[in-house]
TORVORO-385707 format. One record per residue: residue in one letter; x negated, y negated, z negated of N, C-alpha, C in turn. Coordinates in steps of 0.2 Angstrom, whole numbers, plus 2048, in hexadecimal, padded with zeros to 3 digits. Layout:
<sites>
AXYZXYZXYZ/...
</sites>
This chain:
<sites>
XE3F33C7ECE3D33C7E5E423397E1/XE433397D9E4533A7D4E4632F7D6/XE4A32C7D1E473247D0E423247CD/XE413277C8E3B3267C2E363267C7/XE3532B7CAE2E32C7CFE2D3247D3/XE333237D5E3331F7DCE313197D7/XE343187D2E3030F7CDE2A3107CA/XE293167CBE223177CAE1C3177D1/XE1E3187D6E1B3177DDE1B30F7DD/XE2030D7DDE223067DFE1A3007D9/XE1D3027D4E193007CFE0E2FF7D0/XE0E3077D2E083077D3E053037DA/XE0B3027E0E0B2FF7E7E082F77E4/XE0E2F47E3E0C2EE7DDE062EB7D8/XE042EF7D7DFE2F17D1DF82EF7D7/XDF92F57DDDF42F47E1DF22EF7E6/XDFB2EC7E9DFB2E77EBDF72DE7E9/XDFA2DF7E0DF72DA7E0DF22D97DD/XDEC2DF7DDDE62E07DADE22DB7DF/XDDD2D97DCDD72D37DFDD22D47DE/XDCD2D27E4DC52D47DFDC42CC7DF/XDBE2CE7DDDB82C87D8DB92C17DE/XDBA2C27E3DBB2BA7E6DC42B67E4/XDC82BC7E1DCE2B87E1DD12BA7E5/XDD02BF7E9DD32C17F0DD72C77EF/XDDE2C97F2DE12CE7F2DDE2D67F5/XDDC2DB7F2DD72DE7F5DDB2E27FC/XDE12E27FBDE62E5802DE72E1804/XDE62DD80ADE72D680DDF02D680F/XDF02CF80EDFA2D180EDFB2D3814/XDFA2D381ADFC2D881FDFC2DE81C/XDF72E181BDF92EA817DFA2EB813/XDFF2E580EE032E6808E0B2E880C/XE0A2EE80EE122F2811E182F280E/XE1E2EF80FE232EC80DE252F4808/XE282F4802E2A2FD801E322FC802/XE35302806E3C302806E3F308804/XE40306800E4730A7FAE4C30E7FF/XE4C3137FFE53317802E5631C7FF/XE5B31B7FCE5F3217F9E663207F7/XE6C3217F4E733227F3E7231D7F0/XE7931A7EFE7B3127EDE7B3167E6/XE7C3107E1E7D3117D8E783167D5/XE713177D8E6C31A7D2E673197D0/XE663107D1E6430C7CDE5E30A7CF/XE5E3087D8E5A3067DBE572FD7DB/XE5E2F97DAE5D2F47D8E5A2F47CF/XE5C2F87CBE5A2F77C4E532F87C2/XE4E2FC7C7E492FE7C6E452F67C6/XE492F47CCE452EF7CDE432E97CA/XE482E67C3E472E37BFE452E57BA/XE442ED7B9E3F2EF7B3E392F17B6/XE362EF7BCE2F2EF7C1E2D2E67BE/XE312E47BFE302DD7C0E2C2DA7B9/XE342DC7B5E2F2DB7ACE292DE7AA/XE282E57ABE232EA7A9E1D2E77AE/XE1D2E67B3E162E17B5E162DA7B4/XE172D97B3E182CE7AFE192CC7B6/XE1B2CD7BCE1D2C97BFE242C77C1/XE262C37C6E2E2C07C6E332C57CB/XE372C27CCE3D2C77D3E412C37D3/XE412C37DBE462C07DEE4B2C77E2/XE512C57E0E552CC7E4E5C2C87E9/XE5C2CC7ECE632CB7F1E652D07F4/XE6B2CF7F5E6E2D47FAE702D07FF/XE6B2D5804E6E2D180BE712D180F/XE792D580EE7E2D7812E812D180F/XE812C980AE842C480BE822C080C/XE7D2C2810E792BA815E7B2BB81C/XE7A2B481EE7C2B2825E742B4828/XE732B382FE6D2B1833E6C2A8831/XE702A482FE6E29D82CE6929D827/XE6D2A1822E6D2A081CE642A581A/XE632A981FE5C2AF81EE572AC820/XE582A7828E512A382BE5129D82A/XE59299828E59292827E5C28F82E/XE5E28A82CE63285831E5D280835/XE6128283EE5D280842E5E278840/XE58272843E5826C844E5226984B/XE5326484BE51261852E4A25D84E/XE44260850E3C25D84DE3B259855/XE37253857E3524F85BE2F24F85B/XE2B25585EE23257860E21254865/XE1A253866E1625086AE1025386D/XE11256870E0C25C876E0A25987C/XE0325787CE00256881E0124D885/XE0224B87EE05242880E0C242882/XE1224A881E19249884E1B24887D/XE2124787EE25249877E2A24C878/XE2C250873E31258875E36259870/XE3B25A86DE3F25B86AE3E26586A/XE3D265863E3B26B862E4226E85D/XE4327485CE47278858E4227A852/XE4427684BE4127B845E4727B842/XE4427F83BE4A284838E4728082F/XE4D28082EE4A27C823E4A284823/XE4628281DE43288817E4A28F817/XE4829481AE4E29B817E50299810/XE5529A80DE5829A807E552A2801/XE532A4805E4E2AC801E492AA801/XE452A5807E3D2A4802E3E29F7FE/XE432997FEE432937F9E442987F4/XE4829B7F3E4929F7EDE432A27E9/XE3F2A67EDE392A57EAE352A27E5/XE3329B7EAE342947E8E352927E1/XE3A2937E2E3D2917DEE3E2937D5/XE3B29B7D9E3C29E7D1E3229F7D1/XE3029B7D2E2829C7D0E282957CD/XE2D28E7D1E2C28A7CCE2E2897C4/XE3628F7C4E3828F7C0E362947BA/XE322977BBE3029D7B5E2629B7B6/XE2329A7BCE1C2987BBE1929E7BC/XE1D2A57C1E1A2AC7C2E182AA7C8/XE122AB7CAE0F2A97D0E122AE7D6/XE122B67D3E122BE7D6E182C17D5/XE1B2C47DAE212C67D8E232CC7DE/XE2A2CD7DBE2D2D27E0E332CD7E6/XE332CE7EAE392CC7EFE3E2D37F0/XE442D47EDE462DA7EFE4E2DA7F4/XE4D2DC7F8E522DB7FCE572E07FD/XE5C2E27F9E612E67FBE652E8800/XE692EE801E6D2F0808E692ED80D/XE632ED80DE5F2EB813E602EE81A/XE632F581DE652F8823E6D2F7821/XE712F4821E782F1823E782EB822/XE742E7825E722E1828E792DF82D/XE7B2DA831E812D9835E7B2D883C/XE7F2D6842E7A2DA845E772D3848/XE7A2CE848E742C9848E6E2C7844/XE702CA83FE6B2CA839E642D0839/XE682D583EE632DB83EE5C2D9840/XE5C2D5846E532D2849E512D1843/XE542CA83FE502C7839E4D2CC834/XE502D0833E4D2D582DE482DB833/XE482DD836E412DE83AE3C2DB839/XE3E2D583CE392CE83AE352D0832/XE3A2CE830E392D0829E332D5826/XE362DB827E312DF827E2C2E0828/XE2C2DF82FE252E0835E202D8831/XE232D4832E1E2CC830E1F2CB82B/XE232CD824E232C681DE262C181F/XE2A2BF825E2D2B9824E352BA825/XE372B5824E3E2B3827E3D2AA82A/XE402AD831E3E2A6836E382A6837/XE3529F834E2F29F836E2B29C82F/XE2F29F82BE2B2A0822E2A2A4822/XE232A581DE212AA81BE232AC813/XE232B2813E252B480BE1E2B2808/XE1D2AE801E182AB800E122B27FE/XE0D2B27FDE072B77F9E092B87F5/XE082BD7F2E062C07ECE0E2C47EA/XE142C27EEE1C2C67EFE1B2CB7F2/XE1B2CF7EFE1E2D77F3E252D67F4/XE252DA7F9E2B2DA7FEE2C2E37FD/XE342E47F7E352EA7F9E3C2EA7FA/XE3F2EE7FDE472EE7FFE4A2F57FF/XE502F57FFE542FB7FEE592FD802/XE5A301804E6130280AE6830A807/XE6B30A80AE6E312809E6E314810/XE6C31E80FE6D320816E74320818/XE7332281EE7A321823E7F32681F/XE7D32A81CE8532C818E8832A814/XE85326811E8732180CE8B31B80F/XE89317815E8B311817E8E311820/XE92310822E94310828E9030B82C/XE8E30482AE8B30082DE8330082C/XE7F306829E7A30582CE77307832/XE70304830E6D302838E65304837/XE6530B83DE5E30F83CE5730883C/XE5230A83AE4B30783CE4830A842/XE45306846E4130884BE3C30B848/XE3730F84BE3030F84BE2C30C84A/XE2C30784CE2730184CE272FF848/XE2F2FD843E312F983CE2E2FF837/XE30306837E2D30B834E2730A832/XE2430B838E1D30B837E17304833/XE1D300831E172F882EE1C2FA825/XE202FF824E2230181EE20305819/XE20305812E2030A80DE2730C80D/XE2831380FE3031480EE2F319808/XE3331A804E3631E7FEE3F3207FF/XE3F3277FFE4332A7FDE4732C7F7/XE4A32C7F5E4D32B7EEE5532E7EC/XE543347E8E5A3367E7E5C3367E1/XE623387E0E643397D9E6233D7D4/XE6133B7CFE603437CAE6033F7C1/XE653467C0E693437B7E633427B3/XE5E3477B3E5A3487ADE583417AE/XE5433E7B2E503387B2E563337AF/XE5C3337B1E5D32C7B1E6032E7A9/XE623327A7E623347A1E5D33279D/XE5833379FE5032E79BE53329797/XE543257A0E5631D79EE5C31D79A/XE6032079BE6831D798E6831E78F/XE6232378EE61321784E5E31B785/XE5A318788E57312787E5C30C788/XE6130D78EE6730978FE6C30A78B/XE6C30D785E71310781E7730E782/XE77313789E7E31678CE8231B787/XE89318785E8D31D781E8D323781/XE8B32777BE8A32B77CE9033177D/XE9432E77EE9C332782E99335786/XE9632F789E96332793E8F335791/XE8933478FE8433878EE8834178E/XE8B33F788E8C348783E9234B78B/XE9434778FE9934A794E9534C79A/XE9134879BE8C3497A3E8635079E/XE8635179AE81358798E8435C798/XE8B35C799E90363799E913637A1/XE9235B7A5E9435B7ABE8E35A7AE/XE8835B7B0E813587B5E833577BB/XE8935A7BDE8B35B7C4E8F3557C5/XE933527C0E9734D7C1E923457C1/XE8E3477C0E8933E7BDE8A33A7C4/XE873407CAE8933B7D1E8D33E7D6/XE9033D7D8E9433F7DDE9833B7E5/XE9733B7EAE973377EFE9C33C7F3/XEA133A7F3EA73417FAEAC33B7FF/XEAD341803EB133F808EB7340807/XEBD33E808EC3342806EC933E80B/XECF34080DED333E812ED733980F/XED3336808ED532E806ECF32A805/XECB32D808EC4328806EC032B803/XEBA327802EB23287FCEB73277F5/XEB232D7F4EB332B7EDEAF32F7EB/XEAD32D7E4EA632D7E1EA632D7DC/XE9F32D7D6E9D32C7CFE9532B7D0/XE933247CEE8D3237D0E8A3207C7/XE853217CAE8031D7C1E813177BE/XE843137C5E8530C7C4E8C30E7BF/XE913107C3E983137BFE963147B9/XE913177B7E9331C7B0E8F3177AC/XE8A3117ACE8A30E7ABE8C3087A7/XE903077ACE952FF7ADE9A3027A9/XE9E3097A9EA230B7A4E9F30B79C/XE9B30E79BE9630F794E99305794/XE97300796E982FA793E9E2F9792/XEA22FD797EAA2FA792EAD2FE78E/XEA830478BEAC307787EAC305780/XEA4303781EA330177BEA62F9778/XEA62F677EEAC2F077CEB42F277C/XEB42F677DEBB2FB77DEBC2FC773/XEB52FF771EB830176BEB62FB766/XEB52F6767EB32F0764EBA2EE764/XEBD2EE76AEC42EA769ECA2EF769/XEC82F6768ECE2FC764ED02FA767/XECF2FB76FED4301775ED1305778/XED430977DED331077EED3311786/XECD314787ECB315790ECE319791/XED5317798EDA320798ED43237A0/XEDA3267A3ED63297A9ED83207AE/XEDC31E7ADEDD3187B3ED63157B3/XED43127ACECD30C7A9EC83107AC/XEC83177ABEC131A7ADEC131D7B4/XEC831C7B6EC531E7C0EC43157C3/XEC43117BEEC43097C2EBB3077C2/XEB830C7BDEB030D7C0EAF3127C3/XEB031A7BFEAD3207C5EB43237C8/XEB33207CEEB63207D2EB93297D7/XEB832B7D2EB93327D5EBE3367D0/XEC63367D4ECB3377CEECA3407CB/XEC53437CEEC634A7C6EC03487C1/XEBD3457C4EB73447C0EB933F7BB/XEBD33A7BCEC03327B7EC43387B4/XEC733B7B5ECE33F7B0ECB3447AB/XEC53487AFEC234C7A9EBE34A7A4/XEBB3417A6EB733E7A0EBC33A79B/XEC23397A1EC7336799EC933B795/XECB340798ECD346795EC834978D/XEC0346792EBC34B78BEBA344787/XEBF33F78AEBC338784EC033B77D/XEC633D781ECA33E77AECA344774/XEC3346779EC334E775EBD34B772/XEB8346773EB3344771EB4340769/XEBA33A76AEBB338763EBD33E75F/XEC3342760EC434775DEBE34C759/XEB834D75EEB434F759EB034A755/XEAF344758EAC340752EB1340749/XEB734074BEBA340745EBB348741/XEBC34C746EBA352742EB635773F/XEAE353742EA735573EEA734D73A/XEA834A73DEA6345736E9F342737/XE9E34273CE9433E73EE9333A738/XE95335736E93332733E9133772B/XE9333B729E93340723E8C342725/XE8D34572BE8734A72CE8134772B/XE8034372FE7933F72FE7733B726/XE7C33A723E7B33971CE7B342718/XE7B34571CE7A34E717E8034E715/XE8734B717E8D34F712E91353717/XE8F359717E9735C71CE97363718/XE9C36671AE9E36C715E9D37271A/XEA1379715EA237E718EA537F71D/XEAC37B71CEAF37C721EAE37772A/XEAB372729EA636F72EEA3373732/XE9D37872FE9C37D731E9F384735/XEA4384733EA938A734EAB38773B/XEB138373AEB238073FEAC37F747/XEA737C745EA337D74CEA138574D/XE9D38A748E9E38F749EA239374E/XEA7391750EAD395754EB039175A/XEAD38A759EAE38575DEAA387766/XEAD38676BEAD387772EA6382772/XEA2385777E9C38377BE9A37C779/XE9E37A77EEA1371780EA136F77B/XEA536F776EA536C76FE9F36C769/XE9C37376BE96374766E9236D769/XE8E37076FE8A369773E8D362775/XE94360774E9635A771E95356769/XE9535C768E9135875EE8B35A75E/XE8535C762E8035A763E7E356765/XE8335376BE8034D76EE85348768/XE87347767E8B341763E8434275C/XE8134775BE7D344753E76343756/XE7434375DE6E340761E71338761/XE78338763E78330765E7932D75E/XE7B330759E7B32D753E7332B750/XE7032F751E6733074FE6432A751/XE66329757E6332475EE6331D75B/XE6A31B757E6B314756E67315750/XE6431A74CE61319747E59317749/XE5631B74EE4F31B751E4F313756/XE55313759E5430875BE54305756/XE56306750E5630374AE51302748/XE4A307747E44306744E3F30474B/XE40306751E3D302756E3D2FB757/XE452F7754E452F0756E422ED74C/XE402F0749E3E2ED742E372ED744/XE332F4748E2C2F4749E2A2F274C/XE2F2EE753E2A2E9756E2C2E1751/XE2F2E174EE312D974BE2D2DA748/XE2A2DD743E242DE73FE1D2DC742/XE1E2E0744E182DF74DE162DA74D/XE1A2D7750E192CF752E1B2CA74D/XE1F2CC746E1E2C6741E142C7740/XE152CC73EE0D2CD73DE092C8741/XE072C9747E032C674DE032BF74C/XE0A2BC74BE0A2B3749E062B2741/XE092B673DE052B4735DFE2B6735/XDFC2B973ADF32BA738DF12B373C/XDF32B0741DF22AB744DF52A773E/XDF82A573BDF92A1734DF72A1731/XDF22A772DDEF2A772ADE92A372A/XDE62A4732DE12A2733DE129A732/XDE5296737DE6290736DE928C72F/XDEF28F72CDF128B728DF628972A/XDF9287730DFE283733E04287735/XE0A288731E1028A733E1128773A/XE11282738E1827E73EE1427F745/XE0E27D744E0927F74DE0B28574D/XE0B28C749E0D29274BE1129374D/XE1628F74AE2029174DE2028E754/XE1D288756E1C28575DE1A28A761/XE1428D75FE0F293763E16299767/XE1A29B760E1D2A0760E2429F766/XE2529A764E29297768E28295771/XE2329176FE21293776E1F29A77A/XE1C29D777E1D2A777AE242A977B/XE262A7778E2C2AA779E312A477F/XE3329F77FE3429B785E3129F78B/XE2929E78BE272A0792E292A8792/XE2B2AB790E2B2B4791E322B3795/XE382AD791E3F2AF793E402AD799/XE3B2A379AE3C29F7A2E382A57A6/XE322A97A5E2E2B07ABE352B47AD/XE392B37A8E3E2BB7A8E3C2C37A7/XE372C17A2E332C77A3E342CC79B/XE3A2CA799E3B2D0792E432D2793/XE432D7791E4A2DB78FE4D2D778B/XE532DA78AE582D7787E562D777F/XE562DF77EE522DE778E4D2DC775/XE462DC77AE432D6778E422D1778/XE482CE77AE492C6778E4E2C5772/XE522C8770E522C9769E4F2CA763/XE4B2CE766E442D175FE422CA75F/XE3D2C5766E3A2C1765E3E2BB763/XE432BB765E482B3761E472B4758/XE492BC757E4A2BB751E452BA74E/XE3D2BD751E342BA74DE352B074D/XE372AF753E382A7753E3B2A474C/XE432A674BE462A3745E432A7742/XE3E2AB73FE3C2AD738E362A9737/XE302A673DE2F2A573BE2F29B737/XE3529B73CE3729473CE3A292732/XE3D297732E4029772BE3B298724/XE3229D727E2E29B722E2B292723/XE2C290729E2B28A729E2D286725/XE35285726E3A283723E3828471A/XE3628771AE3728C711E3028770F/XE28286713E22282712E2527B710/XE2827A716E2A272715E3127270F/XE3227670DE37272708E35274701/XE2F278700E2C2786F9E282746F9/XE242706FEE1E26C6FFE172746FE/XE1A277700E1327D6FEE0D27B704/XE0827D702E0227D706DFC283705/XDF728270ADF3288707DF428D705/XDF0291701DF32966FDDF92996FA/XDFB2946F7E032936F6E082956FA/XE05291700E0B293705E0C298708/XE0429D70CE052A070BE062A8709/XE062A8702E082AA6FCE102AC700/XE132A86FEE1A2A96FFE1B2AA707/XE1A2AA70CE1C2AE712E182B3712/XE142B570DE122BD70FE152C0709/XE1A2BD705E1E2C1700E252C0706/XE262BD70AE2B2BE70EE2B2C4715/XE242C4716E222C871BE252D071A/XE1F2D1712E202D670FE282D970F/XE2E2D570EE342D770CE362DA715/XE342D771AE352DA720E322E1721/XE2D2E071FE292EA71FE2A2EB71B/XE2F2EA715E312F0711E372F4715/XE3C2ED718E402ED71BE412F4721/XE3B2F2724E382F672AE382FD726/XE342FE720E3230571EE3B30871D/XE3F303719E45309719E4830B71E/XE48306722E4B308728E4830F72B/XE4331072BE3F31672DE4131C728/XE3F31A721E4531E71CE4B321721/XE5131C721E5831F722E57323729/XE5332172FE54325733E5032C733/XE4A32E72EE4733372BE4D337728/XE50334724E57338720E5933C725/XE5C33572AE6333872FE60340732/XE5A33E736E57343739E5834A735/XE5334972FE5335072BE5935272B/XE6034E728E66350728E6B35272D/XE68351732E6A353739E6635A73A/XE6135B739E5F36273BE61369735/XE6236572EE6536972AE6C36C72C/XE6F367730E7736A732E7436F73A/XE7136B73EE70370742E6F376740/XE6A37973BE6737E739E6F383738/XE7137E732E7738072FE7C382734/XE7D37F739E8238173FE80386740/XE7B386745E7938874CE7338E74B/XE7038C744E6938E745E6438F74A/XE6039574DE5A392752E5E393757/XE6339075BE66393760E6638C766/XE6938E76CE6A389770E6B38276F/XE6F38276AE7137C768E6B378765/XE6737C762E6137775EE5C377766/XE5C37C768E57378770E5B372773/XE5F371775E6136D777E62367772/XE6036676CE60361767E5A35E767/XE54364768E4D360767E4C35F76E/XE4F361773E4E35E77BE5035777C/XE57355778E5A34F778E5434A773/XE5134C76EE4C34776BE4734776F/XE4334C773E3D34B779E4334577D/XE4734477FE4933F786E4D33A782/XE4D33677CE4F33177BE4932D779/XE4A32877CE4232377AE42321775/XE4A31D76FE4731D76BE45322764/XE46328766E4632D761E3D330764/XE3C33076AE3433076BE2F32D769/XE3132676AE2D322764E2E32375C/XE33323759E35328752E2F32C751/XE2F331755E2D336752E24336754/XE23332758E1C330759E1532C753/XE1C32A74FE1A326748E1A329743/XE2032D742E2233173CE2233A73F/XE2033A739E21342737E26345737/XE2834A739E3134D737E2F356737/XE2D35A732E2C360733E2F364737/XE36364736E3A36773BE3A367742/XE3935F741E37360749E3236374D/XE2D362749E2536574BE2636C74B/XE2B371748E2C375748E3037974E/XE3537574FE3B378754E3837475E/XE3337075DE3136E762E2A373763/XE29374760E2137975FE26381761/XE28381761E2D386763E2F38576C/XE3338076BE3537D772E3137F779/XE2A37B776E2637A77AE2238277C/XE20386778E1D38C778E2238F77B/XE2A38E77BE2F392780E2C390787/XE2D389786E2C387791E2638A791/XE2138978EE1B38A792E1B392793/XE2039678EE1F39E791E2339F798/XE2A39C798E2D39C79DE2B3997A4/XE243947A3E233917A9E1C3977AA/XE1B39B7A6E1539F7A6E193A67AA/XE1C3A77A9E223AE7AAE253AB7B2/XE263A77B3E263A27B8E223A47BF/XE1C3A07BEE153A27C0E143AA7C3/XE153AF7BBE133B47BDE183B77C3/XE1E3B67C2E233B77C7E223B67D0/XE213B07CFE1B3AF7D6E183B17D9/XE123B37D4E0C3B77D6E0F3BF7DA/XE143C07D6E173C87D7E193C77DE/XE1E3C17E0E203C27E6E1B3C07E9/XE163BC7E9E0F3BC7EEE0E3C27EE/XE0C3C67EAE073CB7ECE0D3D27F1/XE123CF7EFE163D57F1E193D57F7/XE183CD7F9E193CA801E123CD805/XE0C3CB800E043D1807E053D8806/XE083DA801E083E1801E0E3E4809/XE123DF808E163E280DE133E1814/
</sites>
């Protein structure tokens, strides 16, 4: 299965595990809460899911990879205990606390999440003294002779054997006390995620022309070599601090992440066809509605490639416009939430404390994105600053707030234009479509790109855009004929397999 599928299995596993009934009691007893094991090709974002598992159900995670542990450092360091059995006294072997359940431990003191995830990486290239311990592991919830505490799921991840030289099969026996999951690669899903990761869209508008290039694993008479999700990535971050600090990724900077020399030569190659066309269409013109005849002319005669290169550069330009009204819509949101709680009491400065405090505990749980910890800092100094504004006019009551709901208000006007310019950019971008391309491939693959970017789904879930309503009302009555034509196809060869 797909990863999407697999964070969604995992999820619902979790969900299930730490469901309770009416006594407080976990209703899977922790012996049949089955450890799940992750199997699939390195770099497709098996570790990644897992932190966005962890935030999305409010609990904690602990991760490791355990090909840098010793058999010390996984059960703990032997020492000499002086027990008493049977009126003898006996010098016994105990073991201190594994440094992965302290861990645990440690991160329930430090965040206050009682439940969480253990996730154990390269778990099958284990070293081979270590290989009993993770049997152990699986089979029992422990290392040594601790237990992984309650309420931790335990789920791990490995690569098959053609991926890794050093793995190491599971018995039967360890099989069978498992959840396994298989897990392969596939672009469109992680494509999902990477509008929401807003990965550069260089490498987006190159992997739609290339889908075959996004993963790649080969053998060659100089070695592995590869292009994996992690790669494309980890690149997408240095291009973009690339063009902060106006330098320029050749093919050397881009085979030092995707690691697979035709594939690194033909993305630098189409980097540099990619600025070219940013500066030849003039993105920023179009989306304000300025471009001319000859703009049009030019793409008009322009090669395949290029055409679906400035649709994907005016999707990634739209994009930064639809995060734009998503990160004003939740700050609204939530300044909102605090000032009706103001309202009621009367009391800035307890509010700001309240606020503050949600936010501390959301960041010590570790349980918000990046983004949403900047939306919420930002509620925090806004509302800090009406406080600020109360205490230095002596205002109260009414008066006071009078004035942070004329402050408020400047925020959701705020929010309204912002919805404005990216209402603009949209219409103005489907005008040039139109004008380009007309109803042609280019515009399905325009409105396909709006169904798979998140913040452009949300966009358009709020706001109206006729055109779109239009060229998707379209879109969709195409698949469903195509999936009905589909069908009928089927049927034919059934009926034409009993006839025979």
């Amino acid at each position: 299965m797909d990863i999407k599928r697999a964070k969604k299995e995992i999820k619902d596993s979790i969900k299930a595990y730490l469901m309770k009934d009416d006594a407080g009691d976990y209703m899977i007893p922790v012996i049949r809460q089955r450890p799940i094991l992750l199997m699939g090709p390195p770099g497709i974002g098996k570790t990644q899911i897992m932190e966005q598992i962890a935030k999305e159900c409010r609990i904690g995670l602990v991760s490791y990879t355990i090909t840098h542990h010793t058999r010390q450092s996984a059960i703990g360091l032997p020492f000499i205990q002086e027990k008493v059995y049977d009126g003898k006294t006996y010098s016994v072997t105990e073991y201190t606390m594994s440094e992965i359940i302290a861990s645990i431990y440690n991160k329930m003191e430090a965040t206050g999440v009682k439940e969480g995830i253990l996730f154990i990486d390269e778990i099958n290239c284990v070293s081979e003294t270590l290989a009993p311990t993770m049997l152990q592991f699986l089979q029992c919830k422990m290392f040594g002779n601790q237990k992984v505490p309650e309420g931790w799921i335990i789920v791990a991840a490995g690569n098959p054997p053609e991926y890794n030289k050093s793995v190491r099969d599971f018995d039967v026996v360890t099989l069978d006390r498992i959840k396994k999951i298989d897990v392969e690669e596939n672009y469109k899903v992680w494509k999902e995620y990477a509008y929401q990761a807003e990965i550069h869209p260089a490498i987006l508008a190159y992997l739609e022309l290339r889908n075959d290039y996004f993963y790649r694993m080969e053998t060659t008479v100089d070695g592995k070599t590869f292009a994996t999700a992690r790669g494309w990535e980890d690149l997408s971050s240095l291009l973009k601090a690339y063009e902060i600090l106006g330098k320029k990724a050749d093919r050397e900077v881009v085979h030092q992440y995707i690691q697979h020399w035709k594939i690194a030569k033909d993305f630098a190659n189409y980097l540099e066809l990619y600025e070219k066309y940013k500066k030849d269409y003039g993105l920023e013109k179009i989306v304000e509605g300025c471009y001319g005849k000859d703009t049009l002319e030019q793409l008009r005669y322009a090669a395949f490639d290029e055409r679906l290169s400035v649709v994907n550069m005016l999707i990634g330009r739209l994009g930064s416009f639809f995060k734009a009204v998503f990160v004003e819509d939740r700050y609204v949101t939530l300044l909102y939430e605090y000032l009706k709680k103001y309202k009621e009491c009367q009391e800035m400065t307890l509010i700001v404390g309240g606020a503050r405090e949600d936010y501390e505990k959301l960041r010590r749980a570790e349980q918000m994105t990046k983004l949403e910890d900047q939306i919420r800092k930002r509620v925090v100094d806004t509302m800090e600053s009406y406080d600020q504004l109360i205490q230095r006019e002596h205002l109260a009551g009414e008066d006071a707030f009078a004035q942070v709901k004329g402050k408020f208000e400047k925020a959701v006007q705020l929010r309204e234009e912002t919805v404005d310019v990216a209402m603009q950019a949209l219409e103005h971008a489907f005008d040039f479509m139109e004008d380009a391309f007309g109803d042609s491939q280019e515009m399905v693959s325009f409105v396909t790109e709006l169904n798979t970017n998140y913040y452009s789904i949300q966009f358009l879930k709020e706001n109206d855009c006729e055109k779109y309503y239009q060229y998707n009302k379209k879109l969709l009555f195409e698949e469903q004929h195509q999936e009905i034509m589909s069908e009928l196809d089927e049927i034919e060869q059934d009926l034409n397999t009993v006839i025979k």
